[in-house]
N, CA, C and O atoms as a GROMACS GRO file, in nm:
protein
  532
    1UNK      N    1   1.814  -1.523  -2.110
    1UNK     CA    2   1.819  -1.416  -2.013
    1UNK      C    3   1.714  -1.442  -1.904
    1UNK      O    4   1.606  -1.495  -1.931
    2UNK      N    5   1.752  -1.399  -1.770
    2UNK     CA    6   1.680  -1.457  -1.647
    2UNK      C    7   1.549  -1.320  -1.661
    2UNK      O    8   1.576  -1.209  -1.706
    3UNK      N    9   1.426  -1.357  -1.617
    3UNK     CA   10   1.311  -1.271  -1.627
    3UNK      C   11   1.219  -1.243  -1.491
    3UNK      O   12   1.145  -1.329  -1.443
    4UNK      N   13   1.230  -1.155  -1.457
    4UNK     CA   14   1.143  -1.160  -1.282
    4UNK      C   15   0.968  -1.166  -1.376
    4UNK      O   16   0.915  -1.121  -1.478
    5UNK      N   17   0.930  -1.278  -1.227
    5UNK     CA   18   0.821  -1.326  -1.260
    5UNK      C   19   0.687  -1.184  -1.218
    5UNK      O   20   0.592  -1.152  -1.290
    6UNK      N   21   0.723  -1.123  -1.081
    6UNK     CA   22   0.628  -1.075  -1.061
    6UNK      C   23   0.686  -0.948  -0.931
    6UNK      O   24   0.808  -0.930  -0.936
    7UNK      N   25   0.632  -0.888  -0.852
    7UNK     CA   26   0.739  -0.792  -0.757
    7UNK      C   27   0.668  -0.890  -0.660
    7UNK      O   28   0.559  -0.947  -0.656
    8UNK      N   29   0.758  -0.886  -0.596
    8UNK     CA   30   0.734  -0.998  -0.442
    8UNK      C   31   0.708  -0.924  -0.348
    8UNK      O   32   0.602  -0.957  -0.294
    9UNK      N   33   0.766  -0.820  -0.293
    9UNK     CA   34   0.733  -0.803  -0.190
    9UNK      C   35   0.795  -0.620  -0.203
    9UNK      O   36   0.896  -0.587  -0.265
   10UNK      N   37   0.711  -0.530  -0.132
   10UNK     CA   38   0.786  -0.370  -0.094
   10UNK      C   39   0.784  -0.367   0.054
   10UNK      O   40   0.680  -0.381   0.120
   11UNK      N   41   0.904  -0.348   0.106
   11UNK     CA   42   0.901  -0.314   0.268
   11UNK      C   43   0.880  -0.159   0.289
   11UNK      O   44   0.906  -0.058   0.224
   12UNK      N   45   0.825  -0.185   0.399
   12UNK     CA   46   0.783   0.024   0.427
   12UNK      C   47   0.835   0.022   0.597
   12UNK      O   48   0.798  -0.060   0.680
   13UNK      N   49   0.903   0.104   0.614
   13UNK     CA   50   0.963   0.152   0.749
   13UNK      C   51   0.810   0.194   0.848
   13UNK      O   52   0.753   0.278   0.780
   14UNK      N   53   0.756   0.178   0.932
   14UNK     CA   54   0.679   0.251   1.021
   14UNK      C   55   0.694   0.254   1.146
   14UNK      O   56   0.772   0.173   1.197
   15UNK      N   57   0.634   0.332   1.214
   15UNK     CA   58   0.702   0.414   1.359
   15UNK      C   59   0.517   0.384   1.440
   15UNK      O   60   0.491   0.398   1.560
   16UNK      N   61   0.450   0.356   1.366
   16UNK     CA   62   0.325   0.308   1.451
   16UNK      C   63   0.279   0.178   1.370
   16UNK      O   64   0.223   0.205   1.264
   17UNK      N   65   0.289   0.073   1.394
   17UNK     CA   66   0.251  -0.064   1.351
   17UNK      C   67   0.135  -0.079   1.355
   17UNK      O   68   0.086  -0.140   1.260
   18UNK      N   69   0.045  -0.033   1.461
   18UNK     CA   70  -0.107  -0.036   1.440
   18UNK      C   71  -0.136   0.020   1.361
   18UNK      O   72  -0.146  -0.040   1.254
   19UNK      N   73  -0.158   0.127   1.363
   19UNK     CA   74  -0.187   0.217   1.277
   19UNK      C   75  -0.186   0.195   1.125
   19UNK      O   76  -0.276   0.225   1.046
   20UNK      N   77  -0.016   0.112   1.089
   20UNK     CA   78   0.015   0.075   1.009
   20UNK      C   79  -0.107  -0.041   0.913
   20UNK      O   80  -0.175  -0.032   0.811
   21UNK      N   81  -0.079  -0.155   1.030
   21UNK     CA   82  -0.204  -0.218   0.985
   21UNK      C   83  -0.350  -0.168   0.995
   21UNK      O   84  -0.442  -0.192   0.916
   22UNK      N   85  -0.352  -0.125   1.058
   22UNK     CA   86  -0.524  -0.023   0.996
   22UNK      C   87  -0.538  -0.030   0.904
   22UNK      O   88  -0.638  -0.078   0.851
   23UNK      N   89  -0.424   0.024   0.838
   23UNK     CA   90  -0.426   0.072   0.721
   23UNK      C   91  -0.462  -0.029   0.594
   23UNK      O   92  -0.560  -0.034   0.519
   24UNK      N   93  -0.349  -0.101   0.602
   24UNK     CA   94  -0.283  -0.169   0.524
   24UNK      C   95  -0.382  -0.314   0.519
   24UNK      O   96  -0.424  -0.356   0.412
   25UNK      N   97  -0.410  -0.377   0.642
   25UNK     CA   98  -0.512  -0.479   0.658
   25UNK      C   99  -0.635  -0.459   0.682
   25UNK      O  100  -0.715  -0.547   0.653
   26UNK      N  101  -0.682  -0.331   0.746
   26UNK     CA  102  -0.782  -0.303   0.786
   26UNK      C  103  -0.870  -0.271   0.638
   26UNK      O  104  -0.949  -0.339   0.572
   27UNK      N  105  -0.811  -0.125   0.620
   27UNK     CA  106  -0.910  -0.058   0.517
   27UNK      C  107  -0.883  -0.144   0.430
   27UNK      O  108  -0.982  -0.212   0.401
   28UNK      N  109  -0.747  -0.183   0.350
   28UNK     CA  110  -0.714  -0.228   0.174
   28UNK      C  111  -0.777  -0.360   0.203
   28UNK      O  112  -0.852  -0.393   0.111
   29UNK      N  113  -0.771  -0.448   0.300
   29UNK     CA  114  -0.799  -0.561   0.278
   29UNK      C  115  -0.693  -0.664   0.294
   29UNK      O  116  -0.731  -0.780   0.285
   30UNK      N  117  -0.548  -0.640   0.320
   30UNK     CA  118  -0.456  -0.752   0.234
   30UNK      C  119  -0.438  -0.806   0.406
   30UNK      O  120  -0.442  -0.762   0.521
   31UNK      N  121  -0.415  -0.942   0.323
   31UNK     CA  122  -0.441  -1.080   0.463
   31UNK      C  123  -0.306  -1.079   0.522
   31UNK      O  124  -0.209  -1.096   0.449
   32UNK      N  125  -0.289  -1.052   0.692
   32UNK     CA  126  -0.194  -1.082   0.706
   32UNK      C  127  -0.143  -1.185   0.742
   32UNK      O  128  -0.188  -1.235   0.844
   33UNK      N  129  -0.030  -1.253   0.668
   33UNK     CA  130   0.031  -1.400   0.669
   33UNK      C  131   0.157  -1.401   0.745
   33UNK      O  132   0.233  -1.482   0.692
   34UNK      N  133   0.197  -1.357   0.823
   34UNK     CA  134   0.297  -1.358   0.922
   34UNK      C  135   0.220  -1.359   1.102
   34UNK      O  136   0.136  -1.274   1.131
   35UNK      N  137   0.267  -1.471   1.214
   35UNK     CA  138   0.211  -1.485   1.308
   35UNK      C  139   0.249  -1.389   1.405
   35UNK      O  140   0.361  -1.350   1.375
   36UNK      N  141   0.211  -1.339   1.499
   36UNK     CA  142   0.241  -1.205   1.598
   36UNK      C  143   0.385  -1.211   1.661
   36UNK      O  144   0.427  -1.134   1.747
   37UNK      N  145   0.463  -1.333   1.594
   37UNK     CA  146   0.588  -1.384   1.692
   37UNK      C  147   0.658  -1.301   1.643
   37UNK      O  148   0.768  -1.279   1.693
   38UNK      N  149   0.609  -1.224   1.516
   38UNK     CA  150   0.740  -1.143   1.424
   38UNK      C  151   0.763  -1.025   1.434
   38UNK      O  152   0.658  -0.960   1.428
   39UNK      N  153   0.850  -0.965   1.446
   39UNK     CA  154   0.857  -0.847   1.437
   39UNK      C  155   0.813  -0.804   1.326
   39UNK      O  156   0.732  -0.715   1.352
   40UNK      N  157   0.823  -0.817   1.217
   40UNK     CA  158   0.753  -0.767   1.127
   40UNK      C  159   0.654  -0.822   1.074
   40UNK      O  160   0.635  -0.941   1.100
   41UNK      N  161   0.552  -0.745   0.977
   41UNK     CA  162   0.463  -0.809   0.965
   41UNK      C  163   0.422  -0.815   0.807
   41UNK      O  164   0.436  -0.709   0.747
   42UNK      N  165   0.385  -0.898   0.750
   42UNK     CA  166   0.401  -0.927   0.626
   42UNK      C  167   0.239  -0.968   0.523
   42UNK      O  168   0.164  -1.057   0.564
   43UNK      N  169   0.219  -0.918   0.439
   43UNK     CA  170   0.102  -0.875   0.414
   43UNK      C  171   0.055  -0.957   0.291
   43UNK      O  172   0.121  -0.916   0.196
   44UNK      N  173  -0.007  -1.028   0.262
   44UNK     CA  174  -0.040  -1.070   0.109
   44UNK      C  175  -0.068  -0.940   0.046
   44UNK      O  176  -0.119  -0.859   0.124
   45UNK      N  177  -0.048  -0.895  -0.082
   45UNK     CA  178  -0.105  -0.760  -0.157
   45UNK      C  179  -0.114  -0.859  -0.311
   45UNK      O  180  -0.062  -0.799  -0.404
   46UNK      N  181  -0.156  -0.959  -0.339
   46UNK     CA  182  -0.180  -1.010  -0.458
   46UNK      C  183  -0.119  -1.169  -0.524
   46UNK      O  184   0.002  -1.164  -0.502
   47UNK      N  185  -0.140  -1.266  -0.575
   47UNK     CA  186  -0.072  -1.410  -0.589
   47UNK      C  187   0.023  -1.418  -0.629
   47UNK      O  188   0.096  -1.514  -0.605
   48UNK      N  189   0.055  -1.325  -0.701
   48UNK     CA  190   0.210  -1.406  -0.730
   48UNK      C  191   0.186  -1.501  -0.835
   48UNK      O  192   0.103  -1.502  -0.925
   49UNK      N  193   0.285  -1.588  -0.801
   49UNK     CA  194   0.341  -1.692  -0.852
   49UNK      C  195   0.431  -1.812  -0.854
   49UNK      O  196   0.549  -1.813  -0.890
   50UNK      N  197   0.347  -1.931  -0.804
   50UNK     CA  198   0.404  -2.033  -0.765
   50UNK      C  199   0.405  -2.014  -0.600
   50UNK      O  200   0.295  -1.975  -0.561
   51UNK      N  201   0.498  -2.032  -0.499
   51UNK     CA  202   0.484  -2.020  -0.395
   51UNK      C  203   0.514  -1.889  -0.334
   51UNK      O  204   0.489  -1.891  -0.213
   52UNK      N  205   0.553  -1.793  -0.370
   52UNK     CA  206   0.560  -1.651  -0.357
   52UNK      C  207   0.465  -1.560  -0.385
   52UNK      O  208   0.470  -1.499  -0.492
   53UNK      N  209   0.365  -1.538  -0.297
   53UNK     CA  210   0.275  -1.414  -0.324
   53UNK      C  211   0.338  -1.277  -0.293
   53UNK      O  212   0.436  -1.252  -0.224
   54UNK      N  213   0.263  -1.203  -0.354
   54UNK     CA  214   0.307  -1.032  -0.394
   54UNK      C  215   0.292  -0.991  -0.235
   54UNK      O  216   0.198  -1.031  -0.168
   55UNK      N  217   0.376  -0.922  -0.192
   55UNK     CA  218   0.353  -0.896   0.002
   55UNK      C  219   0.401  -0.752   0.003
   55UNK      O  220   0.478  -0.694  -0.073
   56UNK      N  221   0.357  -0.723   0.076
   56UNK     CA  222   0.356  -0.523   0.167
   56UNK      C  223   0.413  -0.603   0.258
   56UNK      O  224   0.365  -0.715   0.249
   57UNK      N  225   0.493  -0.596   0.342
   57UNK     CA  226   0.606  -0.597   0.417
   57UNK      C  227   0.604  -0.461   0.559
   57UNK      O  228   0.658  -0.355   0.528
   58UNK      N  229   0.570  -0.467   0.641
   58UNK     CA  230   0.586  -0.312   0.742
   58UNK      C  231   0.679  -0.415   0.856
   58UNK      O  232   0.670  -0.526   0.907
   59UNK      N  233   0.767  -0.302   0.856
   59UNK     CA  234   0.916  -0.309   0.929
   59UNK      C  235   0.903  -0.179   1.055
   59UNK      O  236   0.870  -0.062   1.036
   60UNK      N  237   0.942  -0.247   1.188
   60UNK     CA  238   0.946  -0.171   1.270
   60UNK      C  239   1.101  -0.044   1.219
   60UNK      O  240   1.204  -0.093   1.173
   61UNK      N  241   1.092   0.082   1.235
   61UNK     CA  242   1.197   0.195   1.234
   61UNK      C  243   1.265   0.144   1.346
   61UNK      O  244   1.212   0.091   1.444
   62UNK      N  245   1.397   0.164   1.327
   62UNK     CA  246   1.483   0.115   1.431
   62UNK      C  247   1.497   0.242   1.459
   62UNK      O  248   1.600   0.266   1.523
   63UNK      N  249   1.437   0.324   1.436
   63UNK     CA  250   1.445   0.465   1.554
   63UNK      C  251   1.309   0.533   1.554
   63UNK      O  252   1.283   0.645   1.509
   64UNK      N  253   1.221   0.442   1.616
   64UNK     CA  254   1.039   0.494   1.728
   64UNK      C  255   1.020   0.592   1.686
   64UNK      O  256   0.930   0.607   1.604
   65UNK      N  257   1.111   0.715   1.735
   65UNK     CA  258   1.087   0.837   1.758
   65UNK      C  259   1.094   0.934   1.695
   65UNK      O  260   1.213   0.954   1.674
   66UNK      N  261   1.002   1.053   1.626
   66UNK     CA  262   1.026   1.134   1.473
   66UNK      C  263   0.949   1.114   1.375
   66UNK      O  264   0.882   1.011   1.371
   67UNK      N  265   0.945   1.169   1.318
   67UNK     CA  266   0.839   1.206   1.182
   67UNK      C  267   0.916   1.117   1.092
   67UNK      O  268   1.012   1.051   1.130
   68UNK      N  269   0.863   1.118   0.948
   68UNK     CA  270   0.942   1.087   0.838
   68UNK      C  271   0.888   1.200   0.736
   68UNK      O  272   0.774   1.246   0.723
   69UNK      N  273   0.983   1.222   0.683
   69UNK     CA  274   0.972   1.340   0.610
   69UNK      C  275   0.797   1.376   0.510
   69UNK      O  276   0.720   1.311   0.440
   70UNK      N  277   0.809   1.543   0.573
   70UNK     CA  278   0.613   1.535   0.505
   70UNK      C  279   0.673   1.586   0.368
   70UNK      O  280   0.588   1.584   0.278
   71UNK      N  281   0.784   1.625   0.332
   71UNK     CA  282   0.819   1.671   0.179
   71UNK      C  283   0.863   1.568   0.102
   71UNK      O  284   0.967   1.507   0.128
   72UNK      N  285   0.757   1.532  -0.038
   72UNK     CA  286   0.705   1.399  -0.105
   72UNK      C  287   0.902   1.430  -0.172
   72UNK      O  288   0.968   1.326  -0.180
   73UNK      N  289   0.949   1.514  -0.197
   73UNK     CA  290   1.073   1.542  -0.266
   73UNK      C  291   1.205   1.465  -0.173
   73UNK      O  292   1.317   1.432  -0.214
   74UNK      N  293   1.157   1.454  -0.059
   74UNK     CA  294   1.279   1.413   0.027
   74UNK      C  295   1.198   1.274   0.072
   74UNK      O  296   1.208   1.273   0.194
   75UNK      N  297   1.142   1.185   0.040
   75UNK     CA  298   1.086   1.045   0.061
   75UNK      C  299   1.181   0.961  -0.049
   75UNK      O  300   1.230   1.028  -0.140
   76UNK      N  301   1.209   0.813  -0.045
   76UNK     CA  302   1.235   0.755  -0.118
   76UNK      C  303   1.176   0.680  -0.199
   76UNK      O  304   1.218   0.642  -0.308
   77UNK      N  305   1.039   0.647  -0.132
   77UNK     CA  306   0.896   0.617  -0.219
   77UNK      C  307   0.862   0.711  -0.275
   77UNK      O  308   0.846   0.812  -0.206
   78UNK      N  309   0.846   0.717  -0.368
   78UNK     CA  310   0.729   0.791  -0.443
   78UNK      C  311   0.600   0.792  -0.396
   78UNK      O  312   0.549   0.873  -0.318
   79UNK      N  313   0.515   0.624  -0.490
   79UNK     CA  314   0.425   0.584  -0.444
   79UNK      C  315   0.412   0.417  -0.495
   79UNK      O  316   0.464   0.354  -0.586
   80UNK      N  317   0.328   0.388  -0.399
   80UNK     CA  318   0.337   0.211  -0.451
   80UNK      C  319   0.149   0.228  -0.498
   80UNK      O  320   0.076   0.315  -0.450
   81UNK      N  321   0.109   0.134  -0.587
   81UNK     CA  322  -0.020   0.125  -0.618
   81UNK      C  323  -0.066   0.006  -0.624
   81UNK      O  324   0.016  -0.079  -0.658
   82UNK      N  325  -0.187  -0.035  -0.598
   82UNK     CA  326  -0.248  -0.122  -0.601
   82UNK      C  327  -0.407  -0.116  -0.673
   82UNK      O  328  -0.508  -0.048  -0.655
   83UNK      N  329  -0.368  -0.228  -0.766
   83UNK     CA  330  -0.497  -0.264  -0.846
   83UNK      C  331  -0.620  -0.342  -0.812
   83UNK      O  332  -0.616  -0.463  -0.786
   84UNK      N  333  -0.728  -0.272  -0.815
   84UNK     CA  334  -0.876  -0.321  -0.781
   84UNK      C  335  -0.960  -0.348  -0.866
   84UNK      O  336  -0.969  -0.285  -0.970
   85UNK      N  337  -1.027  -0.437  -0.838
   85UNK     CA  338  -1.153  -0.470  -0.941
   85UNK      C  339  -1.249  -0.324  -0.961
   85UNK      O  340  -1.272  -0.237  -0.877
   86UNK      N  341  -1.290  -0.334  -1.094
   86UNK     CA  342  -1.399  -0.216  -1.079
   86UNK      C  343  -1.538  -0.209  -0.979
   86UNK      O  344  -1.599  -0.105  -0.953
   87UNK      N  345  -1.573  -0.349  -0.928
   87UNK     CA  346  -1.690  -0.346  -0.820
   87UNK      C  347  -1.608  -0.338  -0.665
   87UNK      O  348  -1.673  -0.345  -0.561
   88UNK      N  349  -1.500  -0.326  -0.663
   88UNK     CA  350  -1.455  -0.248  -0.546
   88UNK      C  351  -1.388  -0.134  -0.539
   88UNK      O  352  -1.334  -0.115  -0.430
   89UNK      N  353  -1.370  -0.036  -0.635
   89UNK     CA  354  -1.290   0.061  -0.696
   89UNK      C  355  -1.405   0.144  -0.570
   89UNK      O  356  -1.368   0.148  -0.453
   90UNK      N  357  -1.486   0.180  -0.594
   90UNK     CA  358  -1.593   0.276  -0.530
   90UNK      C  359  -1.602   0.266  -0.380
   90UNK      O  360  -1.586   0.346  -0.288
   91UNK      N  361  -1.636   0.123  -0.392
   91UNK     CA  362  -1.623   0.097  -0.218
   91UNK      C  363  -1.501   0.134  -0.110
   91UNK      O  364  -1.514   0.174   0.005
   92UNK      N  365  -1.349   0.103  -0.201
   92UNK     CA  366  -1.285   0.133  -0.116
   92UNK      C  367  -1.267   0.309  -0.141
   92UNK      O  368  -1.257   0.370  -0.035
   93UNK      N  369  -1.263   0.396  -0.268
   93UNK     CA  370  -1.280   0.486  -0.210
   93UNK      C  371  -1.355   0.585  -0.087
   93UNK      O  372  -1.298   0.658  -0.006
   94UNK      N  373  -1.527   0.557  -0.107
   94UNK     CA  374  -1.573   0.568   0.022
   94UNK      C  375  -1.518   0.558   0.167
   94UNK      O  376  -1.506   0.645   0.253
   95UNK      N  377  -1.477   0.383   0.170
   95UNK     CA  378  -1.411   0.397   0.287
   95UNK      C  379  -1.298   0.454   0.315
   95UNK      O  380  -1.273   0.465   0.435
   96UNK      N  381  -1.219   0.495   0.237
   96UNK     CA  382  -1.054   0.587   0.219
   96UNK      C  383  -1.148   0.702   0.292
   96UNK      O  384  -1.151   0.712   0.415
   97UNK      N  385  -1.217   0.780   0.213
   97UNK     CA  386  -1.313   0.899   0.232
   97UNK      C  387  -1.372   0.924   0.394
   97UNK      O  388  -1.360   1.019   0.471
   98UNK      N  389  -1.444   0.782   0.405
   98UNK     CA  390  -1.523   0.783   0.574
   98UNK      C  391  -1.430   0.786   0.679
   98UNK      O  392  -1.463   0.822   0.792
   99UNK      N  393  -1.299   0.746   0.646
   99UNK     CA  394  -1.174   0.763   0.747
   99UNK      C  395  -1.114   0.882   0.788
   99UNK      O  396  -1.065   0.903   0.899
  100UNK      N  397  -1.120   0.958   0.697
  100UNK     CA  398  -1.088   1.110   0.721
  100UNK      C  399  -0.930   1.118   0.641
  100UNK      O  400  -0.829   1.186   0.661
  101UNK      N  401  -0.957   1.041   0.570
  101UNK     CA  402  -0.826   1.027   0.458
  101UNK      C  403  -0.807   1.123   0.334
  101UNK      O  404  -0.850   1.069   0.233
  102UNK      N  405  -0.761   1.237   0.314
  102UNK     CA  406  -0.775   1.302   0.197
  102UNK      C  407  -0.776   1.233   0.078
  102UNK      O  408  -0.660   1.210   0.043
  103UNK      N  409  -0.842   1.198   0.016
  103UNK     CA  410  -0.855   1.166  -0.140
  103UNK      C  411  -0.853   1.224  -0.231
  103UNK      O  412  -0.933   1.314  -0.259
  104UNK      N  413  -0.733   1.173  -0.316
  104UNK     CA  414  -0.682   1.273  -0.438
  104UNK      C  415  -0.710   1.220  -0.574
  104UNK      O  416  -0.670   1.104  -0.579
  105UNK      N  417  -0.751   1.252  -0.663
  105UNK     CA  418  -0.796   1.218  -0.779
  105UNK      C  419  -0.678   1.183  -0.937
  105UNK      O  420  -0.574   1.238  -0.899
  106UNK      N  421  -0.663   1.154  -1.007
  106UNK     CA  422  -0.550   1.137  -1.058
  106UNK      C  423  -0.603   1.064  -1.201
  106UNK      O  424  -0.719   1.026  -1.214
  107UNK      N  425  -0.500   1.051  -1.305
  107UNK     CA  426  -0.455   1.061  -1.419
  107UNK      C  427  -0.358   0.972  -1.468
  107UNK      O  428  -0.244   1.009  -1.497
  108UNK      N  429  -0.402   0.843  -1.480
  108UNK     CA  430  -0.267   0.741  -1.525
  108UNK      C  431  -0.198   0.803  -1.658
  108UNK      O  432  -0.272   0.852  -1.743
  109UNK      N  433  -0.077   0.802  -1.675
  109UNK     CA  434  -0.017   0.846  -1.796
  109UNK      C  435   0.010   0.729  -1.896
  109UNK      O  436   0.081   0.729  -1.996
  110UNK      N  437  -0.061   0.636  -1.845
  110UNK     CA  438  -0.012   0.526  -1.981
  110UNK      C  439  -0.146   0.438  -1.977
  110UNK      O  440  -0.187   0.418  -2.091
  111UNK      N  441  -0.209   0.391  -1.898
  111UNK     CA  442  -0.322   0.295  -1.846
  111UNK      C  443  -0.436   0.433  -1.910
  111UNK      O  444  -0.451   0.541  -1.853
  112UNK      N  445  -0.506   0.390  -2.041
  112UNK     CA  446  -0.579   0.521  -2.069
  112UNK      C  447  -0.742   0.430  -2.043
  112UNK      O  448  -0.834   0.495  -2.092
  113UNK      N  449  -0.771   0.348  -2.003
  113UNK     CA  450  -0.888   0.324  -1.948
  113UNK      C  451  -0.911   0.263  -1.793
  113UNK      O  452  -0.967   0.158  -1.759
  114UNK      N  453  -0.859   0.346  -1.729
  114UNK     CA  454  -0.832   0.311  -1.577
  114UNK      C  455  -0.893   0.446  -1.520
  114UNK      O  456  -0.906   0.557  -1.572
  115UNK      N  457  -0.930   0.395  -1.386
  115UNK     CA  458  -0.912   0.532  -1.290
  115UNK      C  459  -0.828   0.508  -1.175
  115UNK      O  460  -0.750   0.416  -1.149
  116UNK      N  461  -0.857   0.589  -1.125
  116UNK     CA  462  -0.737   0.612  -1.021
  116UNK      C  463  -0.753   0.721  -0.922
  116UNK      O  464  -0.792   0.835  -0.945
  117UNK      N  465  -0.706   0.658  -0.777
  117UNK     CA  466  -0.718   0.794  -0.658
  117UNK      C  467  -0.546   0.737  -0.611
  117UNK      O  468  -0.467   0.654  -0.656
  118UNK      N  469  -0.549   0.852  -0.477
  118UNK     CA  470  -0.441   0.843  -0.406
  118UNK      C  471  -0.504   0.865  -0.276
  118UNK      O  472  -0.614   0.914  -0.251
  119UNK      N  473  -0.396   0.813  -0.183
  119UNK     CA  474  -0.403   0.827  -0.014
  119UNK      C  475  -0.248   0.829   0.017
  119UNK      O  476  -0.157   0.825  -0.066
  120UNK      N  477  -0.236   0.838   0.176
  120UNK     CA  478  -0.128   0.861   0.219
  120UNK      C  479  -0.135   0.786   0.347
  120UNK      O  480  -0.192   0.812   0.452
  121UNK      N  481  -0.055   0.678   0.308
  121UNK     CA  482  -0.063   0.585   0.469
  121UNK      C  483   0.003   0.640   0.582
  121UNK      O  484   0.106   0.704   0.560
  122UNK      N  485  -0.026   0.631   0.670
  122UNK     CA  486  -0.032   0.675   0.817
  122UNK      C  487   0.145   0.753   0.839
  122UNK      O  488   0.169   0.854   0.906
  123UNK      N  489   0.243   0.674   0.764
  123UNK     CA  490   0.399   0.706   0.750
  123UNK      C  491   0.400   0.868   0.578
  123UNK      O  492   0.495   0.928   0.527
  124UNK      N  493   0.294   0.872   0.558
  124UNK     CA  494   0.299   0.928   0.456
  124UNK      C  495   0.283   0.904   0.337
  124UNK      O  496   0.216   0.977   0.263
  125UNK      N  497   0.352   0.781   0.294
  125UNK     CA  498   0.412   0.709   0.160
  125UNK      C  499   0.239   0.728   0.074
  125UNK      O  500   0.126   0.710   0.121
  126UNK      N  501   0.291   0.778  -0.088
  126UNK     CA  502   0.173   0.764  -0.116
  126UNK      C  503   0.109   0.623  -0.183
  126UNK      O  504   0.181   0.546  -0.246
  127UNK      N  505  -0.001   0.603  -0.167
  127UNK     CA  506  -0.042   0.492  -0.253
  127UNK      C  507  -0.173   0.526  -0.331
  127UNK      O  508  -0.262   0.598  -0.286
  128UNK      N  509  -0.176   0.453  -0.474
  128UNK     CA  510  -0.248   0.470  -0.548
  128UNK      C  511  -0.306   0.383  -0.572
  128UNK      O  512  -0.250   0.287  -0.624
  129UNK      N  513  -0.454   0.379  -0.540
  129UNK     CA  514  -0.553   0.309  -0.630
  129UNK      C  515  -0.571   0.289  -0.764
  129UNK      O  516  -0.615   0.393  -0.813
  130UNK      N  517  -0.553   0.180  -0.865
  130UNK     CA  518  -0.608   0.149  -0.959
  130UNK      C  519  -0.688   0.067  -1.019
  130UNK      O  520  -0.649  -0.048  -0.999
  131UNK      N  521  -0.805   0.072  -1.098
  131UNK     CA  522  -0.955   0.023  -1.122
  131UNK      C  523  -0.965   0.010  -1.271
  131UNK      O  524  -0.879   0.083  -1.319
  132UNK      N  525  -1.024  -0.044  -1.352
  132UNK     CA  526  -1.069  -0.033  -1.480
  132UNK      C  527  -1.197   0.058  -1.450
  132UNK      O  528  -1.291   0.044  -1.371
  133UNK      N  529  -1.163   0.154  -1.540
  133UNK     CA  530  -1.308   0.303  -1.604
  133UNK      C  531  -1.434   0.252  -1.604
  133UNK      O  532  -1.530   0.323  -1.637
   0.00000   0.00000   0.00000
């Protein structure tokens, strides 16, 4: 039976690309590996495996203009998360915090020696921090 090695890549729709990357390259850190020729822009978020690293993906909205829904019930993300070392678990909360980012506190239901926050990137979508306790 065929076995996926690892998740390659999540695309996220956004309606401000800067912003987007602020986010996404700025605060989290993840390198972006796609050259400015692209319309989209494509993010390392972790190695992978073999020649495919784990990638955040931000895709221009083929419609600019409009919100995307602020009710988490009518999104198709949930939330995507990303795992941190425990000597940066703190740091990037701070900086989530110094941005004017609400930070939400949270409760893994299976990971029972982890912690964990949440944010809401610039499109809404939530994402979760995860750290070893």
């Amino acid at each position: 039976m065929a076995r996926v090695l690892h998740l390659a890549e999540i695309v996220l729709w956004v309606r401000d690309m800067d912003r987007a990357l602020a986010f996404y390259r700025d605060l989290f850190g993840l390198e972006q590996i796609s050259g400015p020729q692209l319309r989209n822009r494509f993010l390392r978020a972790g190695p992978g495996e073999g020649p495919v690293p784990e990638m955040i993906v931000l895709v221009p909205h083929p419609e600019p203009e409009g919100e995307f829904p602020t009710d988490k019930a009518q999104r198709v993300l949930h939330h995507l998360a990303f795992n941190v070392s425990r000597s940066q678990y703190d740091d990037l909360e701070q900086r989530c915090r110094a941005t004017g980012l609400e930070v939400r506190g949270g409760v893994h239901p299976v990971l029972s020696d982890v912690r964990t926050f949440y944010v809401d990137d610039p499109a809404g979508n939530e994402v979760e921090v995860i750290g070893p306790a």
